[in-house]
N, C-alpha and C positions, 0 to 999 in steps of 0.2 A: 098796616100793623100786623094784620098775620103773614104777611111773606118774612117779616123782621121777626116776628115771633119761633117762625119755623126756624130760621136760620141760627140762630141761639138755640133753640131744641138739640140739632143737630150738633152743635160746636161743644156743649157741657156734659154728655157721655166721655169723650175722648180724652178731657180735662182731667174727670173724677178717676179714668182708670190712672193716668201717666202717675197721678197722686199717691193712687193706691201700691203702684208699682215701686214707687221709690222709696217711700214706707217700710215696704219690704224688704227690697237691698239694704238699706237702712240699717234695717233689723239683723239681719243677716251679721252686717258686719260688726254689727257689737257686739252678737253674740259669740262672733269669733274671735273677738277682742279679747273677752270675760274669759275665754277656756271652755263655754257649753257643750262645744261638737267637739270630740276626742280623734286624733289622727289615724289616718290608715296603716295597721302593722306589715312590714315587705317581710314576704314569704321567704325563708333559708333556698341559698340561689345551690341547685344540684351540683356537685361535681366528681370524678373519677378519681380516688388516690390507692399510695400504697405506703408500704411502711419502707425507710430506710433500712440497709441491711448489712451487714458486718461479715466481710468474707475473704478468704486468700484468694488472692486475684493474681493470675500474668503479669509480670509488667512487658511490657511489647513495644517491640522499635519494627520501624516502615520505612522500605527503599523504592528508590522509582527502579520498574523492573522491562524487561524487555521479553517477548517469548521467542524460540528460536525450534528448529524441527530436532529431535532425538538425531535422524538421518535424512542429511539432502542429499541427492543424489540427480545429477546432472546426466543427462541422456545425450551420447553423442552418436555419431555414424563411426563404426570400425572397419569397414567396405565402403566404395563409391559405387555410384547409380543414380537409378530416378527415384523419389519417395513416390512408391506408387500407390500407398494405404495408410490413413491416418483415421485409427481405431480407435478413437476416444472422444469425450464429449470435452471442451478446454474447462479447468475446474475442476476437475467430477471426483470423484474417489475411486482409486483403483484397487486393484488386486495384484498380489504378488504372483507372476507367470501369466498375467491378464495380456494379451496381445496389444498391444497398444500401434505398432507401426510396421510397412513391411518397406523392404529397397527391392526394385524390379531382379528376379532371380535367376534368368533366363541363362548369361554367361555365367552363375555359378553353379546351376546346373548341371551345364556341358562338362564346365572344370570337376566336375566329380567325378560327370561319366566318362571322361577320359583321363581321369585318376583310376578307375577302377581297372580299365582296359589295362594298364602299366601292371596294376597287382595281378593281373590274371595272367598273362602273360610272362610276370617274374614270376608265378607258382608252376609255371609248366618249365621254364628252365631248371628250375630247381630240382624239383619234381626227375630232371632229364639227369642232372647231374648226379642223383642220388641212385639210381639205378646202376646196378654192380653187372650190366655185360660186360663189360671191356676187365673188370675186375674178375670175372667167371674166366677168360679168354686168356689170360696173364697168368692166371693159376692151373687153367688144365696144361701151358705150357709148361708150366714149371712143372707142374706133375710127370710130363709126357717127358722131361729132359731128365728127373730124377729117375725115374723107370730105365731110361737107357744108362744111363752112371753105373746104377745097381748091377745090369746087368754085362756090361764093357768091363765091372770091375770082379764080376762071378768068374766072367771068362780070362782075365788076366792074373788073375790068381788061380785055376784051371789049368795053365799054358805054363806057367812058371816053373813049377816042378817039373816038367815034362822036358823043357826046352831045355832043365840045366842034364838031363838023362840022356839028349840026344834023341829024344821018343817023339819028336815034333820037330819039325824044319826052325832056323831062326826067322824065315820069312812070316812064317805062320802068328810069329811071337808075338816080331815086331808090329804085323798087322795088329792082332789083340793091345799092345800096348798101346796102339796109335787111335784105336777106336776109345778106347780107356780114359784118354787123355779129352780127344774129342766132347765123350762126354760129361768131364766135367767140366771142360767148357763152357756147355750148352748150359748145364745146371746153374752154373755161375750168372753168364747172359739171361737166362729166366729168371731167375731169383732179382736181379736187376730190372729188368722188364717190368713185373710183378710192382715193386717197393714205386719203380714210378709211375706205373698206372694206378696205384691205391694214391700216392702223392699227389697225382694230376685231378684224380677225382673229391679230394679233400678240397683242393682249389677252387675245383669248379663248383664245389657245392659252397663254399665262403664264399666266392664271388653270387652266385646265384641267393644266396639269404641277404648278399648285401643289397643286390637289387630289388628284391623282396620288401627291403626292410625300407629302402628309399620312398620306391614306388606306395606302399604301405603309409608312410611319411606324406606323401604329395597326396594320398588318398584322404587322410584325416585332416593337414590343411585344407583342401579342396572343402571338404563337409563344413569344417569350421568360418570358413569363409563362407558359405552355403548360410548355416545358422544366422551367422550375424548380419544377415539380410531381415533379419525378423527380430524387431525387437520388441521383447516384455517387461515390465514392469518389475521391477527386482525387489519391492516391498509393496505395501499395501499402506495405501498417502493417497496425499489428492495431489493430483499433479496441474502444470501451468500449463499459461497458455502457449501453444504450438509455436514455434520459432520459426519453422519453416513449411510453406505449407506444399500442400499435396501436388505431386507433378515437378516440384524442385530438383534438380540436380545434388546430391548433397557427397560431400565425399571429408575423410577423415582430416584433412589440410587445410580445406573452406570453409568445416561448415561445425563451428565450434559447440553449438546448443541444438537439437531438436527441442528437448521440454527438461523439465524439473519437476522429479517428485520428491515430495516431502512427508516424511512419516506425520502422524497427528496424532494419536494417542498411544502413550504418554505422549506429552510434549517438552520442552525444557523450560525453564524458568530462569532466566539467569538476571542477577544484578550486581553493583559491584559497593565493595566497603574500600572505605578510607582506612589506612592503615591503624590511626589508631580505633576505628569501629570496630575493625577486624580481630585486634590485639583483647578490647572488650569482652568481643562477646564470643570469641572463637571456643573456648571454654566448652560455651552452650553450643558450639554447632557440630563440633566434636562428639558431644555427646547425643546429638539428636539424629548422627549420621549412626551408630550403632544402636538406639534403638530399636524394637521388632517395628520395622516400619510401620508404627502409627504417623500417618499425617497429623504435620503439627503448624504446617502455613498458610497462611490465607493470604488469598488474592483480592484487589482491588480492583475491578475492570476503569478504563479510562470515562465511561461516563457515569461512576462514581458506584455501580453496583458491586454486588459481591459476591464473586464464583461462586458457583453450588458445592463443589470440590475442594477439599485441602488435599496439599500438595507436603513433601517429604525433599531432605535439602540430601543431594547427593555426591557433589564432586567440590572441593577449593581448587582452585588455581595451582599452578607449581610455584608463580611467583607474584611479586607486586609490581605491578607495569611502571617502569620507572617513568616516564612521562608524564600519567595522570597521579600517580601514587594512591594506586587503586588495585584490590584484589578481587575476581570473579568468584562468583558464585552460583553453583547449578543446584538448580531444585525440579525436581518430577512432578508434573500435576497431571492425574486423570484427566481424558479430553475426549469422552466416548458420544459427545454431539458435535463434534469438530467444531465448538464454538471458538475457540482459541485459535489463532491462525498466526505461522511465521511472523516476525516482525510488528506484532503488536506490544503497545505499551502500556503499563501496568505498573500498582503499588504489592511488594508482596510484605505482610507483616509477621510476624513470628515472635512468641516469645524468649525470655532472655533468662530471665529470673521469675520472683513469685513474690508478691506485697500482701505482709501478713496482717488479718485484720481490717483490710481497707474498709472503710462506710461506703458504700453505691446508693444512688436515688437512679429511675429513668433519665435518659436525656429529654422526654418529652417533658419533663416537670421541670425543667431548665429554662429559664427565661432571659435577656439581656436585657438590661436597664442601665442604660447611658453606657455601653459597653460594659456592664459588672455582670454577671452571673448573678441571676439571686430565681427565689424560689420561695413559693407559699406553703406555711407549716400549719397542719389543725392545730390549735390548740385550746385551752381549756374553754367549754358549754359551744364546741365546733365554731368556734371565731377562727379568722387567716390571720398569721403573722407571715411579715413578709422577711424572707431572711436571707444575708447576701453573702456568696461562695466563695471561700477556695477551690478552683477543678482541678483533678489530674486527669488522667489518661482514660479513655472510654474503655468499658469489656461490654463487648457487642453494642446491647442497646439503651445499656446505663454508664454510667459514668461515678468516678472515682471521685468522693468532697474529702479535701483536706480538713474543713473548717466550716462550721456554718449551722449542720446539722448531726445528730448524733443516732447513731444507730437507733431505731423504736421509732424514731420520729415520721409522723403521717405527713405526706409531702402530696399536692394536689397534680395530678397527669393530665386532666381532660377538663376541661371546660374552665380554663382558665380565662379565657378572654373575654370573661362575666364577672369575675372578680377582682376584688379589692382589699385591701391590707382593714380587718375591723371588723368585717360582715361576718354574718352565720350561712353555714352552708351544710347541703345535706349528703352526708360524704357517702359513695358506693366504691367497691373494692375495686382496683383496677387491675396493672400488672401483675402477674407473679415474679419475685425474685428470679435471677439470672443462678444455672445451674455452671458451676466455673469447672 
């Protein structure tokens, strides 16, 4: 009897609590039945907004663009040789008069120094020819032939009167007359003498300036050929890589490319319009090519960033490529980190006109719903209304609502991904408005 007594001892505690316990749930849920425990109030969920805002906005159109160098410039060999120096790192940025390469100079050398030997030797003919002995020599004859004339013709006018008096022999006369004659002869053959030795000396000194001037000639081709064994960098670009390398044979017929440099800041921007885009908006490009060069384009780089730089539109086409029916277009963009490089692709946008008025919200306060644009508006005791858009065209990092919301209106930026169209929420200032 007390082993059975214990065992019932033990078994009617466990009994009286499970009783007790259910009693209590029991109680519980009537009491929640009735309305007695009043529900927990959810706290206003935080969020980030701003005010919509009412502004003249750009309206702006976007082309795929392409970049190209201001100046490329292809390096070739203008003498043959060996490349026996390649002065450049491939890539690198150079400098204008930067040494970049040299052709072995050995034969052009020689060809100078025996360029020079020809001008030294034409200045000593020259030099020969210009010297007046033979011209001193030609003239004291003439002088020495005039001197006898003078006096052949003293003495035959001396004898004349004499001879017609009988005061002097005829032999005597005739001698004077025959000296007389003699000498002007002689005066005659000098003065002839003379005219050709100044003639022959004029010759020789035109043939010796022309030798001069040859030799002179082969002297400055010789150097020029000399130079263009050395070649520098004719602007300041980064240039490619080496075409041909060091030790190569290169000469002006073989050897088309050593490298290519290319300027990099400015750089060019070029894209092209459809004839009627062109016709649109040529108006406005017209006049943003005679503005005081404010940059007025932006760049879209290919992995969707956005240049640090605007760029200015500078050159149209002469015509519309009848093939594509497409007209060119260059723009100038700063490039003072050589981020831009030849051959790169790109959006550049620019404005056209100007849209008076427009409403903007952030694009971060932009949300799709079932693909619609819509977006949450405080409104009255901080409830969200949820409200769905017309969009136009973004300025920067807002965007343009046709429809939807109205200027003043509080629109949520941050912390949307906690809300819902009904709730209260406890709104802090976010963006500031876009300065146009």
């Amino acid at each position: 009897m007390s082993g059975r007594a214990l065992r019932y001892s033990t078994k009617a505690p466990r009994a009286r609590s499970l009783f007790v316990a259910l009693i209590a749930t029991a109680s519980l849920l009537l009491g929640s039945c009735h309305g007695k425990t009043p529900a927990p109030v959810a706290s206003p969920v935080p969020v980030q907004v701003t005010r919509a805002v009412r502004q003249t906005v750009p309206v702006m159109v976007e082309y795929v663009a392409h970049t190209q160098a201001v100046q490329e410039i292809t390096l070739v060999p203008r003498v043959e040789g060996t490349l026996d120096l390649v002065a450049f790192r491939d890539g690198s940025l150079v400098h204008k008069g930067q040494l970049l390469m040299r052709i072995q100079q050995d034969q052009y050398l020689a060809a100078v120094s025996a360029a020079q030997g020809d001008v030294d030797k034409a200045q000593a003919n020259l030099a020969r020819a210009q010297s007046n002995v033979q011209d001193q020599v030609a003239a004291a004859k003439l002088a020495q032939a005039v001197a006898q004339y003078q006096y052949a013709k003293v003495e035959l006018a001396r004898m004349a009167p004499l001879a017609s008096k009988s005061a002097v022999s005829q032999k005597d006369y005739d001698q004077s007359k025959t000296e007389y004659d003699i000498a002007l002869a002689n005066v005659a053959a000098a003065q002839a003498n003379y005219a050709d030795v100044k003639l022959n000396q004029r010759t020789s000194i035109l043939d010796a300036q022309g030798s001069l001037a040859q030799a002179q000639a082969q002297l400055a081709n010789a150097k020029l050929n000399l130079s263009y064994t050395t070649i520098t960098s004719p602007v300041t670009g980064i240039i490619s890589f080496v075409q041909v390398d060091q030790g190569n044979y290169v000469s002006p017929a073989k050897t088309p490319s050593l490298a290519t440099v290319s300027t990099i800041d400015p750089i060019k921007v070029v894209f092209q319009l459809s004839e009627s885009d062109y016709l649109r908006i040529a108006p406005r490009l017209l006049v943003m090519r005679h503005e005081p060069r404010r940059p007025v384009l932006r760049l879209f780089l290919s992995d969707g960033s956005v240049y640090p730089y605007r760029g200015t539109p500078e050159n149209i086409n002469r015509a519309v490529d009848q093939q594509t029916g497409t007209i060119s277009i260059e723009a100038v963009f700063p490039n003072p980190q050589a981020l831009l490089r030849p051959g790169q692709f790109a959006r550049v946008e620019f404005p056209i006109a100007s849209q008076q008025n427009a409403v903007l919200v952030p694009q971060s306060s932009v949300q799709s719903l079932q693909g619609t644009p819509v977006v949450y508006v405080v409104g009255p005791d901080n409830k969200l209304q949820l409200r769905t858009l017309e969009t136009g065209t973004t300025v920067g990092d807002w965007i343009i609502v046709q429809s939807g919301v109205q200027a003043g209106d509080v629109v949520v930026v941050g912390g949307t991904n906690r809300v819902q169209a009904g709730i209260t929420v406890a709104p802090t200032q976010g963006p500031s408005p876009p300065r146009i």
